[in-house]
N, C-alpha and C positions, 0 to 999 in steps of 0.2 A: 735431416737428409744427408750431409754433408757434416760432421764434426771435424774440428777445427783444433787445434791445441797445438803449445809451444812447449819443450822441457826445459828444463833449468842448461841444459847443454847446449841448448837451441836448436834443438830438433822439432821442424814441424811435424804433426802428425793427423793426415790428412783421409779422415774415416770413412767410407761411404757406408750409411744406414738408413735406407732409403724408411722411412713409416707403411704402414700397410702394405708391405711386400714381401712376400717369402724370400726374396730376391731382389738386388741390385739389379739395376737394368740404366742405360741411357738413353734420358728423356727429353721432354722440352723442359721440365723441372730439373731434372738433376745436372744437365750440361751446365746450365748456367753457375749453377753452385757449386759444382764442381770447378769452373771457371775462375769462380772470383775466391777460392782457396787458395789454388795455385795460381795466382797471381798475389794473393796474399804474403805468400811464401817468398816467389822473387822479389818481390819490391823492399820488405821487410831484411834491413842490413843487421837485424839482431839475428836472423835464421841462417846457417849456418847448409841446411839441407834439410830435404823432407822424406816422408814415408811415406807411400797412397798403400793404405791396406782396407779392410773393410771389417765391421761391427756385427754383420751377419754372417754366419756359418760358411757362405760361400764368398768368393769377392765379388763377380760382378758377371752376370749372364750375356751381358750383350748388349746391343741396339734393341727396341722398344718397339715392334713391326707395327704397330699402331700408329706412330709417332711419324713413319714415313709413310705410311699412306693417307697422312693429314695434311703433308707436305702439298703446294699447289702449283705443281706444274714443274719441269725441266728446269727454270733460272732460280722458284726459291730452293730447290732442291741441292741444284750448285751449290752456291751463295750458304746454304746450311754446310753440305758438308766442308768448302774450304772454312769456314770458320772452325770446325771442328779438328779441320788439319793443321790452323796454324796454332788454334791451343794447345795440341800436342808440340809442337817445333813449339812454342814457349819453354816447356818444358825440357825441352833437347839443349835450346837453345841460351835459356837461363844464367847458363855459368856456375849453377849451384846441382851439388849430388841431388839427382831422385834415384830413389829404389822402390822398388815394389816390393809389398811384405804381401804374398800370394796365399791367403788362410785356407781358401779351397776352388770350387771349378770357378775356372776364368776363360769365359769363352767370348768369341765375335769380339767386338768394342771393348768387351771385358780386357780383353788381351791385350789388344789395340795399344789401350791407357801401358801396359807390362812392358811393351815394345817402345813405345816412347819413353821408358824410363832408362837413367844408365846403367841399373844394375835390378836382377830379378833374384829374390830368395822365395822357395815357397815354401809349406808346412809339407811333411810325410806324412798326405793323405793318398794314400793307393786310390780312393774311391772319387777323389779330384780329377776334376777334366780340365786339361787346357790345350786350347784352338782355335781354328778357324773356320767355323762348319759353318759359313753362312750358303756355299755354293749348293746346301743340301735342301733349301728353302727358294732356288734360282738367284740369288744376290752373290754379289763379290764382296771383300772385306772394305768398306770406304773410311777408314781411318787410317789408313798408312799400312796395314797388315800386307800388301802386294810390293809395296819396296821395303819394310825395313825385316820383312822374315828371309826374304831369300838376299838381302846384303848383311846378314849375321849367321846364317846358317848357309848359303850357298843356293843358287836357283835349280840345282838337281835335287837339294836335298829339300826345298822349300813347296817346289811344285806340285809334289802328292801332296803334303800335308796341304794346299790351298785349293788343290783339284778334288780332291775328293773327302774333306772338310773332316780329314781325322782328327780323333778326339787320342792327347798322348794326358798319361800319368804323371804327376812332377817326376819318377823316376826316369820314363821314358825322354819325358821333354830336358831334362836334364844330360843324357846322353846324347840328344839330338841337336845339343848346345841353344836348345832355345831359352834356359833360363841358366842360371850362373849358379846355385846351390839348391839343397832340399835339407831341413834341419828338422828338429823335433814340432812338432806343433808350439808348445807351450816356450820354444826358443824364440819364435817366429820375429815379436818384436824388437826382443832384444839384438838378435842377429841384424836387425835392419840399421839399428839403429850403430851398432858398432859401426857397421861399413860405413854411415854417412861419417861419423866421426874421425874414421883413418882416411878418409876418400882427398885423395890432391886433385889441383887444379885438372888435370890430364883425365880424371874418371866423373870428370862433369862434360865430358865429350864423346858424343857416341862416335863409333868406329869409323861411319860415312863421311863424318864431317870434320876427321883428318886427315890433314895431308898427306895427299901420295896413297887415299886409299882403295885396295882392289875386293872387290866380290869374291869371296874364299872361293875357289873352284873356276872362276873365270867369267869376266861378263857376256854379254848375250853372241856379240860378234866374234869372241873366242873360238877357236878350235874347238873345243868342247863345250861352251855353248852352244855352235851353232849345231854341234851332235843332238844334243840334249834339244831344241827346238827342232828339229827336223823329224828325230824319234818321235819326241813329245806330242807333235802336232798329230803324224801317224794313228797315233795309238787312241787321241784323243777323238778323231773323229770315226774309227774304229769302236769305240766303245759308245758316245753317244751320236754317233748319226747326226750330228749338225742339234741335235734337238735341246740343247741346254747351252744357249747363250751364254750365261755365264760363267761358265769352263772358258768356253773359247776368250770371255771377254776378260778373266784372268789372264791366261795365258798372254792376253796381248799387254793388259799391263804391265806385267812382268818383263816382257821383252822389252817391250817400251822403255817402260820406266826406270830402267835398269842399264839404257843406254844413255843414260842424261844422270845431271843430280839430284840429290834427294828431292829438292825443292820443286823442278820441274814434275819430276815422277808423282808427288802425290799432288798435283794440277791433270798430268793423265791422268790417274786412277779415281779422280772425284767426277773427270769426263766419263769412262768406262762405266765408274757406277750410278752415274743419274741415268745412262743407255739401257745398264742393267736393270734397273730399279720401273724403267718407264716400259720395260717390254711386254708384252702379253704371257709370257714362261713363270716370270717372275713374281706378276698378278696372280696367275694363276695356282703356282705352286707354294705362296705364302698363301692363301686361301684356302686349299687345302689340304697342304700338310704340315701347315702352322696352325694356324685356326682352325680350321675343320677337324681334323686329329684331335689338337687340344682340348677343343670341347668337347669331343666324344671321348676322351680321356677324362675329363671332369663331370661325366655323365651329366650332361643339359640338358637333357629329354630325360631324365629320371622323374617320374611320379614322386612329388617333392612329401606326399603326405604320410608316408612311411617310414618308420628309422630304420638307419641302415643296417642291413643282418651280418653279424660275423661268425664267418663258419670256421668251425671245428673239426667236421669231420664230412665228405663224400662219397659215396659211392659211384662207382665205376663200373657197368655191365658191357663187359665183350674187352680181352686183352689183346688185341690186334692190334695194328700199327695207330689208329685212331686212339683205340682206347688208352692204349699204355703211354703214347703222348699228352691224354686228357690227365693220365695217374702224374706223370713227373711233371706236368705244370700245376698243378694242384701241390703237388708234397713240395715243390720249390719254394710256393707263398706261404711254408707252415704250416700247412694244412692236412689233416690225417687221413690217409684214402683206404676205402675196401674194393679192390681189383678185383672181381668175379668173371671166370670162364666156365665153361662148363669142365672141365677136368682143369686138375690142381697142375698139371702140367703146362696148359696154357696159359694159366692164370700166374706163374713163374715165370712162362717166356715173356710176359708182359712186363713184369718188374725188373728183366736183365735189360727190357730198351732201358729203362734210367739209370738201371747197372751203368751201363755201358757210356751214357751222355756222360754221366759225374764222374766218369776214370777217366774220361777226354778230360774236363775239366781238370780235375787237381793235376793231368799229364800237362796239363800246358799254364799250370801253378796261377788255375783263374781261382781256385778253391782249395783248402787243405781237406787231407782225409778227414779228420774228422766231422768235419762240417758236411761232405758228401756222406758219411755213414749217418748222419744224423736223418739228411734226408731222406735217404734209402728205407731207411726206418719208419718212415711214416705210411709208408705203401706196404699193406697189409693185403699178402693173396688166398683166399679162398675159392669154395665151390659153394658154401655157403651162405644162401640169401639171408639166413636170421643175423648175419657178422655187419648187416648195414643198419640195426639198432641203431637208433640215436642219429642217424646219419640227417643232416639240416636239408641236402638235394642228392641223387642219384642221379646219373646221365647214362644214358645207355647206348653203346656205340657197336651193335652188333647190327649182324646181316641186312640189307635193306631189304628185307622180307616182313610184312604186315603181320601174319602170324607169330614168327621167333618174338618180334618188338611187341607184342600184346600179352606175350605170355612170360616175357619177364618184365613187363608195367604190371601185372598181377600179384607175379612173384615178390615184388618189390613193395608193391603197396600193402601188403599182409602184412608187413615188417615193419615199415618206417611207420613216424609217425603223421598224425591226420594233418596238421599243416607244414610237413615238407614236402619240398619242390623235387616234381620227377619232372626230366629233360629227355629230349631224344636229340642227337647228333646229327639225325636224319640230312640230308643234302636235297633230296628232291619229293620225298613222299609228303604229302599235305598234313599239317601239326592237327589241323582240327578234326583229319578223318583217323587218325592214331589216338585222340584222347578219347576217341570211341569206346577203347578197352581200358579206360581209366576210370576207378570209380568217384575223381574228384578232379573234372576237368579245367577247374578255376587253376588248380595248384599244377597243368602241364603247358607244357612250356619248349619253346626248338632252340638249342644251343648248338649250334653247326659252326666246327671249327674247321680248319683247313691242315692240309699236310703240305710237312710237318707240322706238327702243332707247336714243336718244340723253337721251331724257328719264326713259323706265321703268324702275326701279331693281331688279325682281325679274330673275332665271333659276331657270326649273323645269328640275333636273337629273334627270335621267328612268333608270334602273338596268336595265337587258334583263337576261333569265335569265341571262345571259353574262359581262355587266359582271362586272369583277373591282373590288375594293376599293382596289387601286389608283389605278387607272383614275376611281374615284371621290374617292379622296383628291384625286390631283393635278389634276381638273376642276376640285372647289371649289376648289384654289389661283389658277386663271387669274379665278374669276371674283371672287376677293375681291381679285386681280390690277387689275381691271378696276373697280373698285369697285361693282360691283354684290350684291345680298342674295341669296345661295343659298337655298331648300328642296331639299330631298331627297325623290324620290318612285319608285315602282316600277314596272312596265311598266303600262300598262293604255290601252284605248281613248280617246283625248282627254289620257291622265293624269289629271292632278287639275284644275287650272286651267278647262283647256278643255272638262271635262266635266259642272266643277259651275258656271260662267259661262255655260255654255247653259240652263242651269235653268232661269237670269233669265230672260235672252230669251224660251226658250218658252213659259212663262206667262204672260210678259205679250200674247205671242201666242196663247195658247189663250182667256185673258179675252177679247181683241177677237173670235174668230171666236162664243164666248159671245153678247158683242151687248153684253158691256159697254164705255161710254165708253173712247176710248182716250185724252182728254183726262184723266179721273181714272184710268186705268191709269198715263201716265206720271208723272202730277203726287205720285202716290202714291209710285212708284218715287224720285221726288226726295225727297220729305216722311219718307221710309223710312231717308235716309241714302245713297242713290246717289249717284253723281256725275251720272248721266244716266238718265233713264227707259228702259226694256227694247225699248218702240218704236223708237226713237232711234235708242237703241244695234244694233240690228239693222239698222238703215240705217246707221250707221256702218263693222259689220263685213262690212253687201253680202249683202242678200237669197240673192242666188244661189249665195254663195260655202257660206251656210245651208242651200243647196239639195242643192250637188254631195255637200258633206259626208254631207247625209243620203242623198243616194242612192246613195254608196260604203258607205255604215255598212249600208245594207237589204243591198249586195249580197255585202260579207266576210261578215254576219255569217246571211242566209238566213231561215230559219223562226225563229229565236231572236231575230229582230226584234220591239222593242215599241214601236208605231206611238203620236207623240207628238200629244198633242188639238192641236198647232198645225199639223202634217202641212199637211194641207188647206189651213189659211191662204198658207201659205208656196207652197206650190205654185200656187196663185191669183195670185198678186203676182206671181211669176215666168213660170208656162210664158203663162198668160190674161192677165193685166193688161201684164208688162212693166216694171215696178215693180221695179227689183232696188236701190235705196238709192242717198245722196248721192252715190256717185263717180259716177253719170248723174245725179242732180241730181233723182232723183223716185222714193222708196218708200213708206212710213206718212205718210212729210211730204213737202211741196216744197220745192226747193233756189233758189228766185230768185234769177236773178244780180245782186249786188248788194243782197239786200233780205236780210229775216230768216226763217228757217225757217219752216215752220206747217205742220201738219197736214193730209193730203190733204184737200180740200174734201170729194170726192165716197166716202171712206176708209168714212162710215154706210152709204150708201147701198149699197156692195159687203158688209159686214158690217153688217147690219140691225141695230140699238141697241133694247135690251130697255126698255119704256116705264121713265119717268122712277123710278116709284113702284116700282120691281123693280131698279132698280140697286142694288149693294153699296154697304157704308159704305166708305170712306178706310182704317179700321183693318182691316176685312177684307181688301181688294184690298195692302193693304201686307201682314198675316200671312202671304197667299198668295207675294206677293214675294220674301219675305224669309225663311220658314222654308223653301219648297221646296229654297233653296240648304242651309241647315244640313244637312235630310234625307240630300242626296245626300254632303257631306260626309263626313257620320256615315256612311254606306255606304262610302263611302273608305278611312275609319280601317278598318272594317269588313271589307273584302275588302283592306286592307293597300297601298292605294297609297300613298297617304300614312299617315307609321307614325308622328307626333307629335302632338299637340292643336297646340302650339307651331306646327310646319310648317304647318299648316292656317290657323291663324289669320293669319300674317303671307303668308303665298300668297292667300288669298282677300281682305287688303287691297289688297296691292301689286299683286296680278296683273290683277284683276278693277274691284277698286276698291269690295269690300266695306263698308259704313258702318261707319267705324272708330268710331264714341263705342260699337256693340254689339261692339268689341273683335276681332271676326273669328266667319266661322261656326259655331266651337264654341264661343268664348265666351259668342253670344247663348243656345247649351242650356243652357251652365253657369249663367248671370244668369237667366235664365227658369226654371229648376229642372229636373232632365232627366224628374222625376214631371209636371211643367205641360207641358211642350212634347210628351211624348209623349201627352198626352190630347189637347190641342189638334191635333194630327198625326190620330193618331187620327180627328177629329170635320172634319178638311178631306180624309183619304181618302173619311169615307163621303161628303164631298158635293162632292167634285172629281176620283176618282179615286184609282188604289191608287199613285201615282209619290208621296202625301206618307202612306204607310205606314211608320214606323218603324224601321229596320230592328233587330235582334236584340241588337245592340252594347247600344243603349239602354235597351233593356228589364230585359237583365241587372244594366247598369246600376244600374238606378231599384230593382231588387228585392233587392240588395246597400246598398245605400245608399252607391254609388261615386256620384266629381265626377271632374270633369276635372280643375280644379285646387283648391288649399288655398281659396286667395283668391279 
């Protein structure tokens, strides 16, 4: 776990190689052993200085997020991490050189251990992460990362990299003075091992704890500290709306701890992070964008009785903005693609979108040319269906029109062969009434990706009566091929995604036709955790595209239609007004060319605005926001589209763009209690309508005294 070894110089050298782990990580196992190393090291008057480097390709990913939600309670919590603070001050405190020999990513605690050491050299690996990303999971760094980064680098220069949990390259970290050299890889040890050899008394003392020492830049009650916290705080509750604890709860480390000494500072910070650590954000956001992610990254719901498919070669039908983002993630994983439009023209302008991504790239030197020409290469444009030979799946990302989608599943299936997978991209048409035109409806399949595809990291994998498990095994393969996060979901109207993402939208459209402001409509939808207010976002996805949709859905689905309280609005904007959102430059807001968004001027006047003293509070207009999505959710699990808590929670982030600190739609029931949220539900049916009525899942629920989950 931990290798141990002296050289003839008296160099220790202190290896972490944890057994069964792709990855170093710190555990309940490896602290301790890690522990009794470097204490091996100080106590031992033959050693001279030591090395902590690591045996696996990487050096050390982190903290062990398992390992703290084992932890029992606030005091053993403490109690754990000051022991892990004063191992490090061991190590400061010693009198003997440590250096850190950095072989590759060293992130969270990984780092932690680099910062406690007096001197950091890593290898030249570009593809090396080191940081402090724990804020991105709701945690602060609880190993000293909040005083000894911003007392070596400066607290203006430390504050992003711990606010927003950037990931820098040894080259960048090396200019941003977070480590002290970058050498060849195959130098790494020996470079370490010189320094401890040349290192005097004076370089077995880190910066802090000597005398007479200042905060590069000025500490917190400085003139320009107190700029820097006054900005900082500004910007910070501007950007997260109070909703991520752990920003703020940095930030006060930092100031804190940064007005006292080392010693006192990581006594704050092990305070800040058991607050961190005990909060409902915290819970919530390692749940599911630690674990939840991660497993649906490790495909856990794959059909285990299949081997895995490796594809060679896909096809592509329809080069539009969907399509031609489906061609360049595809040829990015290696993969050879055949981009089909109907004319060779389109089928061109599809291959210049990845034109165009991979010239960003190599412009901002993430890629060399020839590595983007290589790619570019693999996306092969025809008009020609017989060019999708050979091809393992096809997807087809053309018009959401039943007819076009049937008659090139025909086209297609004349060509490939008899067990490859044909996929439709489809968003809202039902998979099992499109495998209608398929003559082997085992082998279709809904692969519905989001735009951009090139940026959005989910795929809702969509299962028709038909779909065989196969067929679903080797889908999740292409897309964890492709690096993107599978959910798993079952036939249904919209699916899941698209059906509980309109929730948003229509509420915050049924408020407006209400008469409530649409200024505290969106502002709420921010303040709530969105990325974007419901308004907005309904100009984003195109009034009218809002439109057709509902007026295909009245007309599959007839008398069984339930007419939504935003019907009306939407219909106004579109057939009367004209109004159909940003891609014409004018719907709930205007689009100036050139200028900054704003709000239709004339938007009251067409929806009369309920006098001042009869507008709803902020936490209402958010309740309304934000539970009507869990609702429909919970009717999902419900009626079995989506059949996980899990799948739901990381579908309703990634997909949607969910308020991840409330963990994803079910987890806001489970943190809310599901006995609270069904009253509350309860008490905005009787006074908004029966669409946030409970449905039956929860009830039972709440009357069993079931959770969704443990934690």
């Amino acid at each position: 776990m931990i290798d141990y070894s002296v050289d003839s110089d008296g160099i220790a050298v202190i290896s972490w190689n944890m057994p069964d782990r792709s990855m170093n990580v710190l555990n309940n196992d490896s602290i301790p052993a890690f522990a009794e190393a470097v204490k091996k090291a100080t106590e031992d008057n033959a050693v001279k200085g030591a090395v902590i480097t690591s045996g696996k390709p990487d050096f050390i990913a982190g903290a062990d997020l398992e390992m703290l939600q084992g932890w029992n309670g606030a005091e053993e919590m403490f109690e754990n991490g000051m022991e892990l603070q004063m191992m490090f001050r061991a190590i400061e405190t010693s009198g003997k050189p440590f250096v850190a020999a950095i072989n590759g990513t060293a992130l969270g605690g990984g780092f932690e251990i680099c910062l406690a050491c007096h001197h950091r050299i890593a290898a030249d690996n570009p593809k090396a992460r080191i940081g402090l990303p724990e804020v991105k999971v709701g945690l602060l760094p609880g190993g000293g990362g909040t005083q000894r980064l911003p007392r070596l680098i400066g607290i203006q220069a430390a504050l992003p990299l711990l606010l927003e949990g950037t990931h820098l390259n040894p080259a960048k970290a090396l200019k941003a003075g977070a480590i002290h050299a970058v050498v060849p890889a195959d130098e790494l040890l020996a470079a370490a091992k010189k320094w401890v050899l040349v290192a005097g008394p004076e370089d077995a003392v880190q910066p802090w704890d000597k005398k007479g020492f200042r905060i590069p830049g000025g500490a917190p009650m400085s003139p320009n500290g107190m700029m820097t916290f006054t900005a900082g705080n500004a910007m910070l509750r501007e950007k997260t709306n109070g909703n991520f604890p752990a920003a703020l709860n940095i930030m006060s480390c930092v100031y804190e701890g940064c007005c006292v000494n080392i010693d006192n500072g990581l006594k704050i910070e092990t305070r800040y992070f058991v607050k961190t650590c005990s909060s409902p954000e915290a819970k919530n956001m390692i749940r599911s964008l630690f674990f939840g992610i991660g497993n649906a990254n490790k495909l856990a719901s794959r059909p285990k009785e299949f081997p895995t498919q490796k594809f060679t070669k896909v096809g592509v039908l329809g080069a539009g903005m969907m399509g031609a983002g489906i061609a360049y993630a595809t040829a990015m994983a290696g993969i050879d693609v055949v981009l089909i439009d109907r004319d060779q023209a389109a089928a061109d302008g599809g291959k210049a979108y990845s034109e165009k991504l991979l010239s960003k790239a190599v412009g901002r030197k993430k890629m060399d040319q020839a590595k983007a020409d290589a790619i570019l290469s693999k996306i092969t444009t025809t008009t020609d269906y017989a060019s999708l030979d050979g091809a393992e799946l096809v997807i087809e990302a053309v018009f959401e029109d039943r007819e076009i989608k049937a008659d090139v599943t025909a086209k297609s299936e004349a060509v490939i062969a008899s067990d490859a997978i044909f996929a439709s991209n489809t968003s809202t048409l039902p998979i099992t009434g499109l495998a209608e035109a398929s003559e082997r409806p085992a082998n279709f399949i809904g692969l519905h990706f989001f735009s951009p595809v090139d940026k959005m990291p989910l795929v809702e994998i969509i299962c028709g009566k038909e779909t065989s498990q196969e067929t679903l095994a080797r889908s999740m393969d292409y897309v964890k091929a492709i690096r993107k996060t599978p959910i798993v979901v079952n036939d249904s109207r919209g699916f899941y995604t698209s059906r509980v993402f309109g929730t948003y939208v229509n509420e915050g459209i049924a408020m407006l036709a209400e008469g409530i402001n649409p200024a505290l409509i969106d502002n709420a939808g921010k303040m709530a955790g969105m990325p974007v207010g419901p308004l907005a976002l309904a100009d984003e996805v195109a009034l009218d595209l809002i439109y057709k949709i509902r007026n295909q859905t009245k007309v599959d689905l007839g008398d069984k239609y339930i007419p939504s309280p935003s019907d009306d609005a939407v219909t106004k904007m579109v057939e009367d007004l004209g109004r159909v959102g940003k891609r014409e430059g004018k719907g709930f807001y205007d689009y100036p060319e050139g200028g900054k968004k704003h709000l239709w001027k004339d938007l009251a006047a067409q929806f009369p605005q309920l006098p001042e003293e009869e507008q709803p509070s902020v936490d209402e207009v958010i309740k309304r926001l934000i539970f009507i999505q869990s609702v429909e959710t919970a009717r999902c699990l419900e009626e079995n589209v989506v059949t996980t808590p899990e799948d739901a929670d990381v579908g309703s982030i990634l997909g949607w763009g969910f308020a991840p600190s409330r963990g994803g739609a079910i987890s806001q029931i489970h943190t809310t209690g599901i006995a609270t949220f069904i009253s509350e539900c309860d008490r905005l049916a009787q006074a908004y309508g029966a669409r946030f009525t409970p449905p039956q899942l929860l009830r039972g629920m709440a009357e069993k005294g079931e959770q969704f989950y443990t934690a």
